[in-house]
C-alpha positions as CSV (number, residue, x, y, z in Angstrom):
1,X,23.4,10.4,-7.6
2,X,21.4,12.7,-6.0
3,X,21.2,12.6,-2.0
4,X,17.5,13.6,-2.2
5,X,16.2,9.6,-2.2
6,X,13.2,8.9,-4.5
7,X,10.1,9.9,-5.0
8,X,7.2,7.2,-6.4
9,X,5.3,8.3,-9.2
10,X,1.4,7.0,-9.6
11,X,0.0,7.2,-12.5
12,X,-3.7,7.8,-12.5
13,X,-7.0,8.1,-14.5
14,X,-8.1,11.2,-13.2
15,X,-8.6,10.8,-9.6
16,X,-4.8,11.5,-8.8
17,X,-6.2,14.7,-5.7
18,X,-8.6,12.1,-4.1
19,X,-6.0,9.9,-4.2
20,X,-3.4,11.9,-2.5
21,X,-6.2,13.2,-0.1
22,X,-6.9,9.8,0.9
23,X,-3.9,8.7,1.6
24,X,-3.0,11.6,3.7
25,X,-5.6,11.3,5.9
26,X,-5.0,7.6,6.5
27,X,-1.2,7.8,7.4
28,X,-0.1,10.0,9.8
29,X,1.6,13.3,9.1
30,X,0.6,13.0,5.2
31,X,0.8,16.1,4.0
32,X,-0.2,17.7,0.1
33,X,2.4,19.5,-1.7
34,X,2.3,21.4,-5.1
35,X,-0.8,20.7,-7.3
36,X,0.5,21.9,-10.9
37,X,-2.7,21.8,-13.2
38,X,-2.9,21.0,-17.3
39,X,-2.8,24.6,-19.5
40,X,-4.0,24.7,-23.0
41,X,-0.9,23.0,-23.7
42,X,-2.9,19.6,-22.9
43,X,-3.0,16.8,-23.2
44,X,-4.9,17.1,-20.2
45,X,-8.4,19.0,-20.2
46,X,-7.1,22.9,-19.2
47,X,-7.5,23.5,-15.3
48,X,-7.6,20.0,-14.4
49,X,-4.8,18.5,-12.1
50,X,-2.1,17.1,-14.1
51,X,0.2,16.1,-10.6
52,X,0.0,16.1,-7.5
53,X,2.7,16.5,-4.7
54,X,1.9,14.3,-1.5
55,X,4.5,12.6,1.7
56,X,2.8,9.7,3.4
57,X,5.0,8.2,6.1
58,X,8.0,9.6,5.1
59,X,7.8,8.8,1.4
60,X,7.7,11.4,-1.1
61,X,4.6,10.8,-3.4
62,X,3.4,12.4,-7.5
63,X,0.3,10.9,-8.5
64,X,-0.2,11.9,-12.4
65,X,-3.3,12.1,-13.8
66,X,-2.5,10.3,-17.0
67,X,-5.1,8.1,-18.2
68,X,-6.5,5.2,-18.8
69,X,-3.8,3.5,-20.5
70,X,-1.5,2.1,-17.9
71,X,-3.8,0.7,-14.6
72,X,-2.0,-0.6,-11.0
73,X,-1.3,-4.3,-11.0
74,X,0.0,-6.4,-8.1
75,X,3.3,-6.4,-9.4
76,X,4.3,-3.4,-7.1
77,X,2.9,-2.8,-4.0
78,X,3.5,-0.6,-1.0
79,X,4.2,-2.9,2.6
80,X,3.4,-1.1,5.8
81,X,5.6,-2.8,8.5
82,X,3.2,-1.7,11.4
83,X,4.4,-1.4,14.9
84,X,0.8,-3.9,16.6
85,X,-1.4,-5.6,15.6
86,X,-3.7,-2.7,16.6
87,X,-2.5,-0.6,13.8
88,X,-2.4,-3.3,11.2
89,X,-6.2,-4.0,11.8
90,X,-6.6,-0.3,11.0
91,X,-4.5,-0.2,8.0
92,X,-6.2,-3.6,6.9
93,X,-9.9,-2.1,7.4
94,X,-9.6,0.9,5.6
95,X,-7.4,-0.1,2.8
96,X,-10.2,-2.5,2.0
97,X,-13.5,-0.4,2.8
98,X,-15.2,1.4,-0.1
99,X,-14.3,-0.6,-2.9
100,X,-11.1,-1.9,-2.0
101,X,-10.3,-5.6,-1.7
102,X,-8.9,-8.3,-0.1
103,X,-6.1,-10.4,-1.9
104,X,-3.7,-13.1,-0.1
105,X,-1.0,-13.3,2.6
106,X,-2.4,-9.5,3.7
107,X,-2.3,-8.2,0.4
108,X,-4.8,-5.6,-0.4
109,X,-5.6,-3.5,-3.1
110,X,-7.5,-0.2,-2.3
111,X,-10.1,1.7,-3.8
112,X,-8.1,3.2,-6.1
113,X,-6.4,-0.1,-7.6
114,X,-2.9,0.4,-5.5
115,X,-2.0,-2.9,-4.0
116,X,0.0,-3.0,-0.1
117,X,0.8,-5.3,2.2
118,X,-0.2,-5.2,5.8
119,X,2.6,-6.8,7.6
120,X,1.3,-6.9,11.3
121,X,5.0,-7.4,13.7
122,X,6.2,-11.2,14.2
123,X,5.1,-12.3,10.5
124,X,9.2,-12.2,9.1
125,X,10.1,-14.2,12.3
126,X,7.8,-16.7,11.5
127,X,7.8,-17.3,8.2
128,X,11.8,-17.0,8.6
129,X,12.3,-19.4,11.4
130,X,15.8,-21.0,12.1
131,X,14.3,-24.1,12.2
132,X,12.8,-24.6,8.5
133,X,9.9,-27.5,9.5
134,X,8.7,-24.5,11.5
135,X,9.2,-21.9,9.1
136,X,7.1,-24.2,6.8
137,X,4.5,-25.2,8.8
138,X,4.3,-20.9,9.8
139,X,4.6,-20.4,6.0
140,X,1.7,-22.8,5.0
141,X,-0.7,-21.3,7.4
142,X,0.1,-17.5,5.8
143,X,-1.0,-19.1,2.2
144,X,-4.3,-20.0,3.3
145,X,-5.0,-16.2,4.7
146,X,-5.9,-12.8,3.4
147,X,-5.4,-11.0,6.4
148,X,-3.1,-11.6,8.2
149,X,-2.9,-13.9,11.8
150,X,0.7,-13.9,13.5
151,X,-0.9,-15.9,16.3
152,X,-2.6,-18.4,14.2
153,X,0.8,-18.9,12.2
154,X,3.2,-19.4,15.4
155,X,0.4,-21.8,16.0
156,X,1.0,-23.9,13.1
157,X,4.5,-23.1,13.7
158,X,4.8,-25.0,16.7
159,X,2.4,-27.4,15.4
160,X,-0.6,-27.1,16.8
């Protein structure tokens, strides 16, 4: 097997450059690769972008510009483990400004359709608690929230 890791490929309806430009300017050190463009060779209109090459947080990136025919569902998702809560509002806000949305349990899917999961730190302690009435009670309060609220779930937690 290769020692080169993986790269993720998103397939797109024609926006795949905004995508990748977006995304690089909301995680830090993003950076665009090769763009290789559709020739006469098709299927793609000639001089359009057929891929793009982009890195976001250390994750090698193609976003394909292959129609309409397969759209993102939940059913994969990108989590961002951030580091405070600070950074998970930030995440959070822009993920679900200009068209993106809010799901459950700080799932969001962004303008472009991709679904992530904000994970602001102290979430998998909670909802992983030793003590399983706790872990419950920490894991009932998640359910009931889009974004996400460590304090409000150690509340329930600890049964307040």
């Amino acid at each position: 097997m290769t020692s080169k890791g993986f790269t993720t490929c998103l397939w797109f309806d024609g926006n795949a450059e905004a995508a990748a430009d977006y995304y690089v300017s909301l995680f830090k050190d993003g950076k665009i690769g090769r763009i290789a463009r559709y020739t006469d060779a098709g299927p793609g209109e000639a001089g359009s972008v057929m891929v793009v090459e982009f890195e976001i947080n250390g994750q090698r990136f193609v976003g394909l510009n292959g129609g309409p025919q397969f759209p993102f569902t939940e059913a994969v998702s990108f989590m961002i483990d951030c580091d405070d809560v600070a950074e998970s509002d930030h995440y959070y806000d822009e993920l679900t400004k200009d068209g993106g949305q809010e799901s459950a349990c700080g799932w969001v899917k962004d303008k472009f359709g991709v679904s992530w999961q904000v994970v602001p730190p102290g979430v998998m302690e909670a909802v992983t608690d030793p003590d399983p009435e706790r872990a419950a009670r920490a894991t009932a309060a998640m359910m009931k929230m889009k974004k996400l609220d460590v304090a409000e779930m150690r509340r329930a937690a600890d049964g307040e």
